[in-house]
C-alpha positions in Angstrom: 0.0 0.0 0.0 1.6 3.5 -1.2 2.3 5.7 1.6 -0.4 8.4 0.6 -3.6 6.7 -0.4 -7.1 6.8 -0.6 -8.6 5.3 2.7 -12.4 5.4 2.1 -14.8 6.4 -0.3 -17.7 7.6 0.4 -21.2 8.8 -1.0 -25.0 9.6 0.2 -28.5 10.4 -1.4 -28.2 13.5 0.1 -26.7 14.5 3.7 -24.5 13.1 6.0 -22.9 10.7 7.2 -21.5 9.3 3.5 -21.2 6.1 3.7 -18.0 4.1 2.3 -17.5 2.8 -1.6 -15.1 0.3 -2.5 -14.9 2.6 -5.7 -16.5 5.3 -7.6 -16.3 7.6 -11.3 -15.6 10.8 -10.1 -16.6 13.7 -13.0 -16.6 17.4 -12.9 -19.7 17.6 -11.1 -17.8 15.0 -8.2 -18.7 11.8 -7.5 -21.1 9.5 -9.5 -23.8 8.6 -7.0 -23.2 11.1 -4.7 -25.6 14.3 -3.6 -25.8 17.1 -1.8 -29.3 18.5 -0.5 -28.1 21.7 0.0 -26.8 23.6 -3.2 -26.4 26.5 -2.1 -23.4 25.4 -0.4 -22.2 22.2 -1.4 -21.6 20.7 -5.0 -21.3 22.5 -8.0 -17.9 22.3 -10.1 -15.9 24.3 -7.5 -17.1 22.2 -5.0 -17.1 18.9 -6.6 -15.1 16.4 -4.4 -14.3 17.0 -0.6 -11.9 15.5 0.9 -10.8 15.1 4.6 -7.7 13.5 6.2 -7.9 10.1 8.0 -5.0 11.2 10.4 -7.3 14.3 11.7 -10.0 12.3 12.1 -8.3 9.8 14.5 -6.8 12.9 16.2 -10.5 14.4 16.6 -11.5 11.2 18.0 -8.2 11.1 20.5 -10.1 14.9 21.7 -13.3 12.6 22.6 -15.4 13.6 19.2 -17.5 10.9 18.0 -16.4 11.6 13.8 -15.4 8.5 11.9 -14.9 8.5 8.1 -17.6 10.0 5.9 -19.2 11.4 9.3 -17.8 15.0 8.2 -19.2 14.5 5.1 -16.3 14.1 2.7 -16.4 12.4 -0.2 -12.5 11.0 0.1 -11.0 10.1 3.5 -6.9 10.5 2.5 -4.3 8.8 4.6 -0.6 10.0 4.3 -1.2 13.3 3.4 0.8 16.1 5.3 -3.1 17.8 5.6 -1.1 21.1 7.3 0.9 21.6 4.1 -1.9 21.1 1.7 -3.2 24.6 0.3 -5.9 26.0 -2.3 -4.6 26.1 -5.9 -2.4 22.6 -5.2 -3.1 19.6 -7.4 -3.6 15.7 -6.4 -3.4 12.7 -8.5 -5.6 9.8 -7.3 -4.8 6.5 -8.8 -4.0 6.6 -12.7 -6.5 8.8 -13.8 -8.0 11.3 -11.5 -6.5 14.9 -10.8 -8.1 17.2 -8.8 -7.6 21.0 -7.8 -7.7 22.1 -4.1 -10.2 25.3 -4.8 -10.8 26.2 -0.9 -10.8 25.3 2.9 -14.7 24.2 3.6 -17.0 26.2 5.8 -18.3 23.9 8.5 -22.2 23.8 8.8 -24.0 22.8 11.8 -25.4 19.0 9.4 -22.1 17.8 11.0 -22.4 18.7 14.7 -23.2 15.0 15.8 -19.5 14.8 14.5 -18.1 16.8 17.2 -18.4 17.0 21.3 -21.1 19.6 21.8 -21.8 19.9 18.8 -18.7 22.5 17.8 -18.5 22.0 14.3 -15.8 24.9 14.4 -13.3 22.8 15.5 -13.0 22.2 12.1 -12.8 26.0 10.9 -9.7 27.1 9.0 -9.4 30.2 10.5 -9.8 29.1 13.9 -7.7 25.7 13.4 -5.7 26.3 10.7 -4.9 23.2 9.1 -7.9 21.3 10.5 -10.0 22.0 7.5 -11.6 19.9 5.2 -11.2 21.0 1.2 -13.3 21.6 -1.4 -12.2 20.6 -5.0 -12.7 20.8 -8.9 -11.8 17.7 -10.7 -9.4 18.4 -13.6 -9.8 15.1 -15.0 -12.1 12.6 -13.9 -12.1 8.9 -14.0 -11.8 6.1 -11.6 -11.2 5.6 -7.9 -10.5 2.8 -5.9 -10.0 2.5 -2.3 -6.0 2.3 -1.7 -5.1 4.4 -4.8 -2.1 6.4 -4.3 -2.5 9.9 -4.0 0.3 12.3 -5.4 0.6 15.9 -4.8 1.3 18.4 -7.4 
C-alpha cells in the first residue's frame, strides 16, 4: 500500500454521514452517486469532491469527538497526506486517472455537529484551526477511484 492513499470512499443520497464505496467515477460535477441536499453550499464544479484526512480524524476522536470517516461528510477520506501543508490552488493525482484541484478550505455547517463533542462543528474552521480544515475541489480530469489508490501531490 503507497504511503499516501485513498482510505475510504464515500457517497450519500443527500446528507450526512456518507457512507463508504469500494470505488467510484468521479466527474466534474464529483462523484457519481453522490448528492448534496443543499446547493447552495455544497456541489457545484468548485465544490465537486471533498476531501478530509484520516489522520485528523483519528486525532478528533483522540479529543473525545465521535467523527469517523464520511461522518464530516467528505467524499475521500486520504491517509498519508501532510493535511497542514496542503493549500488551495495545489493539485492531487488519485490512482492513474484522476487529478483534482484544491479550490478552498470548507465552511463547516451545523449537518455535521453530531460529529463533534457539543456539537462544535468549528473545531474544524480554518481560521480558527488552521490546518484542520476539510477541502473543497474541482476535478481536472475525472475517471476512476479505488479504495488504496495512491495519492500524489502536485
Amino acid at each position: 500500500m503507497p504511503t499516501a492513499h485513498v482510505f475510504q470512499i464515500n457517497a450519500s443520497d443527500g446528507g450526512v454521514p456518507k457512507l463508504p464505496l469500494a470505488r467510484a467515477e468521479i466527474t466534474e460535477n464529483g462523484l457519481a452517486g453522490d448528492r448534496q441536499n443543499d446547493l447552495k453550499n455544497h456541489g457545484g464544479p468548485e465544490r465537486a469532491v471533498c476531501l478530509y484526512s484520516l489522520e485528523r480524524i483519528l486525532a478528533l476522536q483522540e479529543e473525545g469527538h465521535p467523527i469517523v470517516p464520511g461522518a464530516a461528510g467528505e467524499n475521500l477520506t486520504l491517509t498519508g497526506v501532510d493535511w497542514e501543508a496542503l493549500q488551495p490552488g495545489m493539485t492531487l493525482r488519485l490512482g492513474a486517472d484522476v487529478v483534482i484541484e484544491l479550490t478552498r478550505y470548507t465552511e463547516p455547517c451545523g449537518k455535521i455537529g453530531g460529529s463533534f463533542t457539543g456539537r462544535n462543528h468549528r473545531r474544524v474552521l480554518q481560521d480558527e484551526h488552521p490546518g484542520w480544515s476539510r477541502f473543497y475541489a474541482r476535478v481536472l480530469r475525472g475517471g476512476s477511484v479505488c479504495v488504496g489508490d495512491p495519492v500524489e501531490i502536485g
